[in-house]
PDB file of N, H, CA, C and O in Angstrom:
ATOM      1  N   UNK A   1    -100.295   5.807 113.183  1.00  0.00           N
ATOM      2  CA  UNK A   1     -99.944   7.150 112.752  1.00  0.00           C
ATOM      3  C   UNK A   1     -98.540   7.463 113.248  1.00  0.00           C
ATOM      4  O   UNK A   1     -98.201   7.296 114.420  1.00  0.00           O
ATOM      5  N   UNK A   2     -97.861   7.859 112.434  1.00  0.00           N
ATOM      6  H   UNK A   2     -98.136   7.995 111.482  1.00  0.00           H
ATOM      7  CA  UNK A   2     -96.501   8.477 112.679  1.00  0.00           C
ATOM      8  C   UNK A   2     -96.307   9.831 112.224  1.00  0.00           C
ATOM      9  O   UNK A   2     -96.533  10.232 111.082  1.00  0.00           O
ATOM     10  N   UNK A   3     -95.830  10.575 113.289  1.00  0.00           N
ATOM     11  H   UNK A   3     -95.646  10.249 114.217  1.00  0.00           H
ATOM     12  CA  UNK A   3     -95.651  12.050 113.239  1.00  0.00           C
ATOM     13  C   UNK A   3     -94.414  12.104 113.517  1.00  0.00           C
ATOM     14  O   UNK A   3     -94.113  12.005 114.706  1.00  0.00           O
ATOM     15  N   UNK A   4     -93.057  12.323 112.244  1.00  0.00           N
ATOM     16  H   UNK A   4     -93.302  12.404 111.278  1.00  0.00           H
ATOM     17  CA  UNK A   4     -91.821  12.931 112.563  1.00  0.00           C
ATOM     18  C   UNK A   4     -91.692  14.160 112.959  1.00  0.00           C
ATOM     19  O   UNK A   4     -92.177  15.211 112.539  1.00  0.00           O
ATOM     20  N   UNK A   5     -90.935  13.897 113.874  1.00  0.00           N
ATOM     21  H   UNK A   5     -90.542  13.043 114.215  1.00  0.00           H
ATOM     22  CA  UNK A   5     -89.943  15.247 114.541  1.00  0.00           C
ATOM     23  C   UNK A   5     -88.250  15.428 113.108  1.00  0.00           C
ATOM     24  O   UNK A   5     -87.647  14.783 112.250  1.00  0.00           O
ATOM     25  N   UNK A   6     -88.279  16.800 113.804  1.00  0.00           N
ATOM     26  H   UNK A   6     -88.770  17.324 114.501  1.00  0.00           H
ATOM     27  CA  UNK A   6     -86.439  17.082 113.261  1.00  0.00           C
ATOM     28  C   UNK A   6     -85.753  16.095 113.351  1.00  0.00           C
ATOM     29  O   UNK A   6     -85.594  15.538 112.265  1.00  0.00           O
ATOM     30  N   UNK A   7     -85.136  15.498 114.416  1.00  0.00           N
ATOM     31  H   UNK A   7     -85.266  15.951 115.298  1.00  0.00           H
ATOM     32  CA  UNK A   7     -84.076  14.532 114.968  1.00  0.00           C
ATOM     33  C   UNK A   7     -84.950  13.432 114.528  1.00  0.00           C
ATOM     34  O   UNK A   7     -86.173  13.296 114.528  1.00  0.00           O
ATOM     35  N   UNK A   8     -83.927  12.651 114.135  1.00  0.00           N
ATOM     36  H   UNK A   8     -82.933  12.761 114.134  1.00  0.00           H
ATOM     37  CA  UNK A   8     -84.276  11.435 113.274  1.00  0.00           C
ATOM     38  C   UNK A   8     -84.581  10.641 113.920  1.00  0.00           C
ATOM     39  O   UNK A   8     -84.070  10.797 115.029  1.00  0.00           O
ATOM     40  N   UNK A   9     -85.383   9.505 113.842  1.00  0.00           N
ATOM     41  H   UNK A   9     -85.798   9.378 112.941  1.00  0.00           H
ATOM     42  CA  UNK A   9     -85.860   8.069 114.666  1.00  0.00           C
ATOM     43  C   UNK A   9     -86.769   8.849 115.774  1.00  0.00           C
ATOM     44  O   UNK A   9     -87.051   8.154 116.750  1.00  0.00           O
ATOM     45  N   UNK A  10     -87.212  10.026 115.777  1.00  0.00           N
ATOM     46  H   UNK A  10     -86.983  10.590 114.984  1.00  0.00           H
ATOM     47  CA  UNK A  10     -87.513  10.776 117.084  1.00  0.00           C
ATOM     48  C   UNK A  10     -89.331  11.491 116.545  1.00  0.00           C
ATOM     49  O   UNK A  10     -89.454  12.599 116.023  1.00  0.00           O
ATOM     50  N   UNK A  11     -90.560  10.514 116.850  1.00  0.00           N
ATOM     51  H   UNK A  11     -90.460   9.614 117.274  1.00  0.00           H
ATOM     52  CA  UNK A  11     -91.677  11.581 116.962  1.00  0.00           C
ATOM     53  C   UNK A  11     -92.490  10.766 117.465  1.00  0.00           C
ATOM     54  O   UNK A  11     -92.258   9.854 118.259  1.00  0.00           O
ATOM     55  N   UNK A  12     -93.966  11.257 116.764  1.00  0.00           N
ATOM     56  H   UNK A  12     -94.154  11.998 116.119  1.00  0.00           H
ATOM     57  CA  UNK A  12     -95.018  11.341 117.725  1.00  0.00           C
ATOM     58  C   UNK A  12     -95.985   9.711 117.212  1.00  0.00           C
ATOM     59  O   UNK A  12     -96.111   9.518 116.002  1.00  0.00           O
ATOM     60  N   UNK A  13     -96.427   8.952 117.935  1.00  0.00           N
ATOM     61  H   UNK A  13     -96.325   9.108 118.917  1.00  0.00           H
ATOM     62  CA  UNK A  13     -97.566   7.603 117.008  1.00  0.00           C
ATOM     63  C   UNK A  13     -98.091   7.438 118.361  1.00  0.00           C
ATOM     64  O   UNK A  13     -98.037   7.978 119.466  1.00  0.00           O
ATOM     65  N   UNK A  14     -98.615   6.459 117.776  1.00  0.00           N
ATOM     66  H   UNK A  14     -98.659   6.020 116.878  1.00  0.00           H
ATOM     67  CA  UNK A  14    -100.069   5.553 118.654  1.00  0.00           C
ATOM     68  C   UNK A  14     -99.426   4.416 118.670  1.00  0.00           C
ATOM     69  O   UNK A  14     -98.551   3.977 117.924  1.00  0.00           O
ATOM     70  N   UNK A  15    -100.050   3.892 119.785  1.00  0.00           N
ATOM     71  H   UNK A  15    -100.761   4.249 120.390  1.00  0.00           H
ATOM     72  CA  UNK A  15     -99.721   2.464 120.238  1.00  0.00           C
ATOM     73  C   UNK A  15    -101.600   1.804 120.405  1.00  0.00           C
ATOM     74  O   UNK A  15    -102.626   2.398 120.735  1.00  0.00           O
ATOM     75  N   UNK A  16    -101.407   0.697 120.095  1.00  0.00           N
ATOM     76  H   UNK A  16    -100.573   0.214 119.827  1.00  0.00           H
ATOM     77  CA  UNK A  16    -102.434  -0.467 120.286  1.00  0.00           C
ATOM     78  C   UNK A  16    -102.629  -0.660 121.822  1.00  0.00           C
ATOM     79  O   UNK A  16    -103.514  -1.489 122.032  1.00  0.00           O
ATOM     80  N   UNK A  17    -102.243  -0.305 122.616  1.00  0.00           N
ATOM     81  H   UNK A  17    -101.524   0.369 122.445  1.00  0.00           H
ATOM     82  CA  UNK A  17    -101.253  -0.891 123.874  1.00  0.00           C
ATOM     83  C   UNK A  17    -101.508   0.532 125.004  1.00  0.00           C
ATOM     84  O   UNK A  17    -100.635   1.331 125.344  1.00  0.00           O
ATOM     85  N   UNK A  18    -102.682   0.535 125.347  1.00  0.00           N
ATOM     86  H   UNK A  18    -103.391  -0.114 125.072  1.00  0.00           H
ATOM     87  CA  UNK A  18    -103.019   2.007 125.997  1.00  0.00           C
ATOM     88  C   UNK A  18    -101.919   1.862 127.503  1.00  0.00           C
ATOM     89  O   UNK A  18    -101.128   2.757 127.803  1.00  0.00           O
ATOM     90  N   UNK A  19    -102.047   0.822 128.156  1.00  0.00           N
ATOM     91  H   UNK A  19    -102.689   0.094 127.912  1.00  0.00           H
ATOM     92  CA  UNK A  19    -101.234   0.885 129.296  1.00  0.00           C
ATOM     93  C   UNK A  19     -99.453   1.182 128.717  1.00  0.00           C
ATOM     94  O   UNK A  19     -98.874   1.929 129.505  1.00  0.00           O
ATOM     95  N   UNK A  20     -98.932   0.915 128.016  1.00  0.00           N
ATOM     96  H   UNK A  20     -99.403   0.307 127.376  1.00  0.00           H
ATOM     97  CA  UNK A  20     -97.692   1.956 127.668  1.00  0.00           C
ATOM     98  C   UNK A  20     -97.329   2.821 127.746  1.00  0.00           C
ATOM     99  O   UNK A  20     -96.123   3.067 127.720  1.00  0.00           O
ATOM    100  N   UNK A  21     -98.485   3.875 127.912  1.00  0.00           N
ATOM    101  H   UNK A  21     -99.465   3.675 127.933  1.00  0.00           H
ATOM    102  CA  UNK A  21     -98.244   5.447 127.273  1.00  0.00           C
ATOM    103  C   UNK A  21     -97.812   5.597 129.158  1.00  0.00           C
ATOM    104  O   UNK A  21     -98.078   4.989 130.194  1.00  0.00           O
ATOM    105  N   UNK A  22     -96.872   7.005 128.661  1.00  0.00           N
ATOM    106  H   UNK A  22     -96.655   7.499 127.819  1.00  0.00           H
ATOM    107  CA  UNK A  22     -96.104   7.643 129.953  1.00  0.00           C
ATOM    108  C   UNK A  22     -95.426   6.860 130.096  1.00  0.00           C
ATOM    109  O   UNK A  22     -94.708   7.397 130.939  1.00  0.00           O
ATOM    110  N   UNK A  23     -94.760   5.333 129.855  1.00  0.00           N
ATOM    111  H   UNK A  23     -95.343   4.897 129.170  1.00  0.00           H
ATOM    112  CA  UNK A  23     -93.488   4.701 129.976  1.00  0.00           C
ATOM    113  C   UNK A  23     -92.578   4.650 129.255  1.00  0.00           C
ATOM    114  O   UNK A  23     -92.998   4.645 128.098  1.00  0.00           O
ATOM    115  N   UNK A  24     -91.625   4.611 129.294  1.00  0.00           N
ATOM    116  H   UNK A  24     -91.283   4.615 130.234  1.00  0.00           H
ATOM    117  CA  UNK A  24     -90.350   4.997 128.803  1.00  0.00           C
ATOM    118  C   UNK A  24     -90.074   3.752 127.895  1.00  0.00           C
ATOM    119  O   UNK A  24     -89.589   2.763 128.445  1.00  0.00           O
ATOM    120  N   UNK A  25     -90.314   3.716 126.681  1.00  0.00           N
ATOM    121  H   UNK A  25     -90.708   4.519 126.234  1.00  0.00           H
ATOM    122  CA  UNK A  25     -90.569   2.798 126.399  1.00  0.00           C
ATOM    123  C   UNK A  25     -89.376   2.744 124.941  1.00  0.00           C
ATOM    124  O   UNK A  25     -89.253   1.784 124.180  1.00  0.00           O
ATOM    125  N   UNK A  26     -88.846   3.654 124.892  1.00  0.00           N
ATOM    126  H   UNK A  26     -88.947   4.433 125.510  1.00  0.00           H
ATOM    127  CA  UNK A  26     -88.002   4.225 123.657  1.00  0.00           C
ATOM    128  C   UNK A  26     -86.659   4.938 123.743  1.00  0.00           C
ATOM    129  O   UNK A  26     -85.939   5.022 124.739  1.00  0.00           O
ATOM    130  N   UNK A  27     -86.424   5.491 122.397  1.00  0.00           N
ATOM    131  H   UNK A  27     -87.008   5.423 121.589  1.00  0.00           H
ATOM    132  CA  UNK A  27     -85.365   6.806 123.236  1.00  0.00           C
ATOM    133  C   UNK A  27     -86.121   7.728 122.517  1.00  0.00           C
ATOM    134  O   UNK A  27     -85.737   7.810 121.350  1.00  0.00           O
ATOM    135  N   UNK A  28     -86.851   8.290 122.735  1.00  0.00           N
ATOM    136  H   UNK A  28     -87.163   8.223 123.682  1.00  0.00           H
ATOM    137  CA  UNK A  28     -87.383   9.962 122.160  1.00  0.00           C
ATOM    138  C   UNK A  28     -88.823  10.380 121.559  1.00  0.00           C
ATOM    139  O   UNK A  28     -89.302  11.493 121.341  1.00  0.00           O
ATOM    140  N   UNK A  29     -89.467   8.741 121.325  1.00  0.00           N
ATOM    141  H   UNK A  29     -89.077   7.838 121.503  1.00  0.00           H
ATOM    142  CA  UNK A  29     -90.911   9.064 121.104  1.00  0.00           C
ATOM    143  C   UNK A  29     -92.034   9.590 121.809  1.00  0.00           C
ATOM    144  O   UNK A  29     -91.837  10.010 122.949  1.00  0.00           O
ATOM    145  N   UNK A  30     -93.174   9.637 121.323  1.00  0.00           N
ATOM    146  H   UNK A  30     -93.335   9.296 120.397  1.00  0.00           H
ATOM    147  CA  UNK A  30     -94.118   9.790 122.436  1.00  0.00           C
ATOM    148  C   UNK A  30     -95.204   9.802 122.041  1.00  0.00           C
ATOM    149  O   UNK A  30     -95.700  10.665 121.317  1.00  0.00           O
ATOM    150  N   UNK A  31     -95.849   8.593 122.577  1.00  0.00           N
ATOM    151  H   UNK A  31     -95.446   7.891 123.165  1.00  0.00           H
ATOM    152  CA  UNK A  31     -96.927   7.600 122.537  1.00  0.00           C
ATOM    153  C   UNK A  31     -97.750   8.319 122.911  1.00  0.00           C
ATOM    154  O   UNK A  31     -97.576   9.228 123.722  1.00  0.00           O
ATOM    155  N   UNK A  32     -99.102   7.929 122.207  1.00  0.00           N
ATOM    156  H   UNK A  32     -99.244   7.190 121.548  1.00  0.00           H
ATOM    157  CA  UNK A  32    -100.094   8.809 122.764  1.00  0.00           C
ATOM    158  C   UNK A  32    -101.355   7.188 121.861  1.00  0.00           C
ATOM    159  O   UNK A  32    -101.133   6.318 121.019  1.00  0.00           O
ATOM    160  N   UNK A  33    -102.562   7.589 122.688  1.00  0.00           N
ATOM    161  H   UNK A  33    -102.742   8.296 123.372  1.00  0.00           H
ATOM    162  CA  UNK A  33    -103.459   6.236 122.073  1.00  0.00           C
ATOM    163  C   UNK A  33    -103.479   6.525 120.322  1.00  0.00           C
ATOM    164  O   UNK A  33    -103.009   7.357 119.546  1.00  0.00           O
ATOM    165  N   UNK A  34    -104.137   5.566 120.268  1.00  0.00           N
ATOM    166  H   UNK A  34    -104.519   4.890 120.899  1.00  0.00           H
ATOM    167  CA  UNK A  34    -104.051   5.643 118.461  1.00  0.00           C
ATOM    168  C   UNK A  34    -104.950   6.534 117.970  1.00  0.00           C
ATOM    169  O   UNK A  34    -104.683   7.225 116.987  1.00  0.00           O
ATOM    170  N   UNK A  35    -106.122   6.603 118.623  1.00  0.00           N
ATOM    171  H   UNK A  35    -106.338   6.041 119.421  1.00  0.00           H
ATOM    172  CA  UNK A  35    -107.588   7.587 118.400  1.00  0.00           C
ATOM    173  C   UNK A  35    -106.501   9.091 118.855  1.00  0.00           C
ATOM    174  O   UNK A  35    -106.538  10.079 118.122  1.00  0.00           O
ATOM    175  N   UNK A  36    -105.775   9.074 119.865  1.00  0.00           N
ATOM    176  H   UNK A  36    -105.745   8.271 120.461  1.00  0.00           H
ATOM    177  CA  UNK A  36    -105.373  10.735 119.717  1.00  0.00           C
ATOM    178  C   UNK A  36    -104.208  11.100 118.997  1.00  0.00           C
ATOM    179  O   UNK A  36    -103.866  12.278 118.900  1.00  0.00           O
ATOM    180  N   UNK A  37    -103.381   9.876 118.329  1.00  0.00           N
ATOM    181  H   UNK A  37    -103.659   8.918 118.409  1.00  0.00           H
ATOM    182  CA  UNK A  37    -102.833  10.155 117.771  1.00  0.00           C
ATOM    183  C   UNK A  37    -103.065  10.447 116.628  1.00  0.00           C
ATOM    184  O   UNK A  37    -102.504  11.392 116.074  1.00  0.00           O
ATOM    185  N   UNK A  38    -104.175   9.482 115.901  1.00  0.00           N
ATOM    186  H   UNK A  38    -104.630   8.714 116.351  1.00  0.00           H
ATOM    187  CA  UNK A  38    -104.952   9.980 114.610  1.00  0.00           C
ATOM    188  C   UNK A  38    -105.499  11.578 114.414  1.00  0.00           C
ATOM    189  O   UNK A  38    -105.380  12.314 113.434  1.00  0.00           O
ATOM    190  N   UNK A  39    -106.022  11.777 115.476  1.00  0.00           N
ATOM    191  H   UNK A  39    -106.118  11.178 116.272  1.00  0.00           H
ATOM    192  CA  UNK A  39    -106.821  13.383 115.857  1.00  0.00           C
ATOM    193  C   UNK A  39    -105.585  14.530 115.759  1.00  0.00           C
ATOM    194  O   UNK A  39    -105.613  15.466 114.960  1.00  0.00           O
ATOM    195  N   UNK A  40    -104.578  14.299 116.648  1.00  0.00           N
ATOM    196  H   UNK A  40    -104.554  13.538 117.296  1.00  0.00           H
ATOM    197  CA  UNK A  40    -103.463  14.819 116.542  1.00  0.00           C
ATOM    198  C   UNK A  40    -102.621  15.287 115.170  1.00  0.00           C
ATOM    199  O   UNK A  40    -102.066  16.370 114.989  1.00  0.00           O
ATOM    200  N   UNK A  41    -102.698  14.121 114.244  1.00  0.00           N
ATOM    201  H   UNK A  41    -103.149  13.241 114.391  1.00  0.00           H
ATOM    202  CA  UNK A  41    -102.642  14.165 112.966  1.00  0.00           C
ATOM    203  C   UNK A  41    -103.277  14.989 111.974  1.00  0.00           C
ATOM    204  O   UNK A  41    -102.640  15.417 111.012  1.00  0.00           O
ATOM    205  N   UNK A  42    -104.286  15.193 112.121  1.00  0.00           N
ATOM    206  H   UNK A  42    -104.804  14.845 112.902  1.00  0.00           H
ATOM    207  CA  UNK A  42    -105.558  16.058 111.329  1.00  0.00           C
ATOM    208  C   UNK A  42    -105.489  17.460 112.069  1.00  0.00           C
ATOM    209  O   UNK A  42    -106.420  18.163 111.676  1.00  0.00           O
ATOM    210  N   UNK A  43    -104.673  18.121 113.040  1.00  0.00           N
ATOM    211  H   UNK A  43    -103.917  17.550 113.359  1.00  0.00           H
ATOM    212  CA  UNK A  43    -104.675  19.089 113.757  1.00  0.00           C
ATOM    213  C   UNK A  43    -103.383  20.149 113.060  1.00  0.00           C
ATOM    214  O   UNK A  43    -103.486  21.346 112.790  1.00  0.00           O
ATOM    215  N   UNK A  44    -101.985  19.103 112.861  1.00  0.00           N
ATOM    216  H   UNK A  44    -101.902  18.131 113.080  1.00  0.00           H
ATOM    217  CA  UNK A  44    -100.950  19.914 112.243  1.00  0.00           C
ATOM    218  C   UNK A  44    -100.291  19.698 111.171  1.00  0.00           C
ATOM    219  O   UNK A  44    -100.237  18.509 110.856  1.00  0.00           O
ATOM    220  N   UNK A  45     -99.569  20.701 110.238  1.00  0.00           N
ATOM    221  H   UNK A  45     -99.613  21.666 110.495  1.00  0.00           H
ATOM    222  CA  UNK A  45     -99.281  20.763 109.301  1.00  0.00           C
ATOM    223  C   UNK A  45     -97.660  20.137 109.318  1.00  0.00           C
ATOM    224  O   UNK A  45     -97.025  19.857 110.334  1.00  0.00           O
ATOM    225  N   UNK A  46     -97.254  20.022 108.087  1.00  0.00           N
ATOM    226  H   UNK A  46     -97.770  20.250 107.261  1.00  0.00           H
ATOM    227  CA  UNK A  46     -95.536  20.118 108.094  1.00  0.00           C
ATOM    228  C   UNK A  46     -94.918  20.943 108.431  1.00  0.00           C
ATOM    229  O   UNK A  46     -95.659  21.920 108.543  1.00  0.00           O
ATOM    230  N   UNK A  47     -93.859  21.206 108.706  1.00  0.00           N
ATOM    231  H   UNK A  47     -93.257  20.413 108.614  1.00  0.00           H
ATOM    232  CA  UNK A  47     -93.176  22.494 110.055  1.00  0.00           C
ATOM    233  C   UNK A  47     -93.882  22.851 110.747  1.00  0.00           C
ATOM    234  O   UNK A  47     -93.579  23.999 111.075  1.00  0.00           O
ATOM    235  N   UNK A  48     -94.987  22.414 111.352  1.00  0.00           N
ATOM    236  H   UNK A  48     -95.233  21.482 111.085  1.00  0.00           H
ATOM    237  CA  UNK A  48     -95.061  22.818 112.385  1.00  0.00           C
ATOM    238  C   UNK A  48     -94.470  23.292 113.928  1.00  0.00           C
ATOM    239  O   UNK A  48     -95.165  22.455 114.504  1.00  0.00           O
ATOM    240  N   UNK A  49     -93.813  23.899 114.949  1.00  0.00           N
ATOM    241  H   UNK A  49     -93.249  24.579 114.482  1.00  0.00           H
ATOM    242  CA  UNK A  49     -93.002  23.553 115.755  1.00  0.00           C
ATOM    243  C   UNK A  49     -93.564  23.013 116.774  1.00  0.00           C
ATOM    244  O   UNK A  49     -94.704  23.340 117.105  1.00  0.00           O
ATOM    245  N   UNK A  50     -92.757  21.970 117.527  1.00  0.00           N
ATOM    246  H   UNK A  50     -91.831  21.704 117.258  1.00  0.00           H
ATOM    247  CA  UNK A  50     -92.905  21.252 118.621  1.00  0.00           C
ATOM    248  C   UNK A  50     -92.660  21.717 119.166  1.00  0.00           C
ATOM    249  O   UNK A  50     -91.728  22.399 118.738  1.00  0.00           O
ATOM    250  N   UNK A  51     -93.017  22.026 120.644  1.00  0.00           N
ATOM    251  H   UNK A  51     -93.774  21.472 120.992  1.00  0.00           H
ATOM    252  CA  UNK A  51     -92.538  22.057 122.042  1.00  0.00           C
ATOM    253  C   UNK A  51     -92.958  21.501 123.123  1.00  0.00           C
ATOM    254  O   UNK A  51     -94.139  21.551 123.467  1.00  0.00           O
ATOM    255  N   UNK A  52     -91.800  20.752 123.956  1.00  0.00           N
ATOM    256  H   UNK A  52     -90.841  20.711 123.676  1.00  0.00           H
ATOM    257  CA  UNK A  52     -92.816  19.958 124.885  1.00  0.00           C
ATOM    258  C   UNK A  52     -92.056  20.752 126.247  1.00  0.00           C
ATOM    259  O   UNK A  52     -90.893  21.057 126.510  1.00  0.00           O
ATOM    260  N   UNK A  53     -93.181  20.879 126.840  1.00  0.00           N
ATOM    261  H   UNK A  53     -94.125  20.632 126.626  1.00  0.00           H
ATOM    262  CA  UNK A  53     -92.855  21.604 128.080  1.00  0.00           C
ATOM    263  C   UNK A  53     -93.387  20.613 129.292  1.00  0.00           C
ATOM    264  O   UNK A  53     -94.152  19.657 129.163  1.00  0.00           O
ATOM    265  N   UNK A  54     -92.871  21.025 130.314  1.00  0.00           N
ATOM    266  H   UNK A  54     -92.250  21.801 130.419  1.00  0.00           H
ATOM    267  CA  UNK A  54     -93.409  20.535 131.789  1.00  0.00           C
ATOM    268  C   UNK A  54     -92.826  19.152 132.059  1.00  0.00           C
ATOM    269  O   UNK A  54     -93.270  18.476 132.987  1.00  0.00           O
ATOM    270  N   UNK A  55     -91.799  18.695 131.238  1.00  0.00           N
ATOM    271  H   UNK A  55     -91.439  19.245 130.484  1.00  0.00           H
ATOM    272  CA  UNK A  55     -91.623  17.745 131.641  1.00  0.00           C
ATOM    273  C   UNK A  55     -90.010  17.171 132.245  1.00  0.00           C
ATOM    274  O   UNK A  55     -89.229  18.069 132.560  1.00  0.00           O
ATOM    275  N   UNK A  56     -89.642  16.064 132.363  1.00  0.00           N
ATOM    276  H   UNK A  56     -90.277  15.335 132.107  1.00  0.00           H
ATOM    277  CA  UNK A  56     -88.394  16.636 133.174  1.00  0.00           C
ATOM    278  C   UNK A  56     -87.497  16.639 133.141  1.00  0.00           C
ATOM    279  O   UNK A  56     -87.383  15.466 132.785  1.00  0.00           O
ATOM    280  N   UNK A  57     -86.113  17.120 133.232  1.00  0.00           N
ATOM    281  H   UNK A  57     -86.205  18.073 133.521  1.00  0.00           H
ATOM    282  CA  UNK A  57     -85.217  18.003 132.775  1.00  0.00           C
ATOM    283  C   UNK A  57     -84.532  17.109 132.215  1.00  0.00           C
ATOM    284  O   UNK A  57     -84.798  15.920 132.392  1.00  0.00           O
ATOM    285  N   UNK A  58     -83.435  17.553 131.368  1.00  0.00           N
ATOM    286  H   UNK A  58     -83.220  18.518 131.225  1.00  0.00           H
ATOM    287  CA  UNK A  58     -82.421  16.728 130.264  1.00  0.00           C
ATOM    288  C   UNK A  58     -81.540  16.184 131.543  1.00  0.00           C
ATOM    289  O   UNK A  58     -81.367  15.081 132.062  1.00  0.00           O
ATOM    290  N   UNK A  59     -81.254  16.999 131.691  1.00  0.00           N
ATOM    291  H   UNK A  59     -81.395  17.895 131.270  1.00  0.00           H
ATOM    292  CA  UNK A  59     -80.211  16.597 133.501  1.00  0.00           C
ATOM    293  C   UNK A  59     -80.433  15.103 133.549  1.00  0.00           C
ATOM    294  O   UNK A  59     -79.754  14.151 133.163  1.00  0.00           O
ATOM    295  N   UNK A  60     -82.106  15.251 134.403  1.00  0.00           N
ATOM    296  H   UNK A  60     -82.658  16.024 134.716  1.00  0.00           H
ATOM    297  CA  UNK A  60     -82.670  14.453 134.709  1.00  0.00           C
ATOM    298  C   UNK A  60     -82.709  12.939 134.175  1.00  0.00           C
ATOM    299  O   UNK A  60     -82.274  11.887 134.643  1.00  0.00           O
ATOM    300  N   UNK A  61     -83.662  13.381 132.578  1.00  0.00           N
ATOM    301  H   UNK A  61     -84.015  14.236 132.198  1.00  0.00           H
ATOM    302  CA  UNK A  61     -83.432  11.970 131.754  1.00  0.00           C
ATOM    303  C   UNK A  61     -81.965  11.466 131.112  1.00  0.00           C
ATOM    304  O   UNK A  61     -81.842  10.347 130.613  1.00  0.00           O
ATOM    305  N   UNK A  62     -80.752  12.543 131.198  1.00  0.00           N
ATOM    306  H   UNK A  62     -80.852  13.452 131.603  1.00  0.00           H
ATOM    307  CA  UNK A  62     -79.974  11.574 131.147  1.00  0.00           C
ATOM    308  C   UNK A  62     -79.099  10.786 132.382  1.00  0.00           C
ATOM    309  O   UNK A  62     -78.060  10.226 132.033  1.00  0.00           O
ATOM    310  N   UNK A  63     -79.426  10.741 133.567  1.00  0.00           N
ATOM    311  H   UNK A  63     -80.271  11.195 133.851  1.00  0.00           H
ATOM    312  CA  UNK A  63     -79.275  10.071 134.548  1.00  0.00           C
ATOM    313  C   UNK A  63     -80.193   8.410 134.293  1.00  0.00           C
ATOM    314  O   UNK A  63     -79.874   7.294 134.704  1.00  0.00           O
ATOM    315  N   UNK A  64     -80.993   8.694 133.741  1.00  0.00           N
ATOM    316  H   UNK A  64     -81.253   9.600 133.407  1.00  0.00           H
ATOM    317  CA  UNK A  64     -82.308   7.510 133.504  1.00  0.00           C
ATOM    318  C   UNK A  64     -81.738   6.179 132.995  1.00  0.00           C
ATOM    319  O   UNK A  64     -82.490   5.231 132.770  1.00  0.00           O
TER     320      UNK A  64
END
């Protein structure tokens, strides 16, 4: 499952590969298992808005 974001090359899928998820494994995606990414899928529409909160600062990841 692939869920685009605005910014191009940039959204949401599943990986086969459960130990991946939370690693930095890209520049801008975000992995989630395939079962929640499927579920995830069936939850939102087109335009929907994203927001990801709590996580850590631009500062931050561009030091990374």
């Amino acid at each position: 499952v692939w869920i685009a974001l605005d910014k191009p090359t940039y959204g949401i899928h599943g990986t086969p590969d459960p130990s991946k998820i939370g690693k930095t494994e890209s520049h801008g995606c975000v992995r989630l298992t395939n079962w929640d990414a499927r579920e995830l899928a069936k939850l939102v529409s087109p335009g929907v808005t994203v927001e990801f909160v709590g996580g850590p600062s631009a500062d931050n990841l561009a030091q990374q």
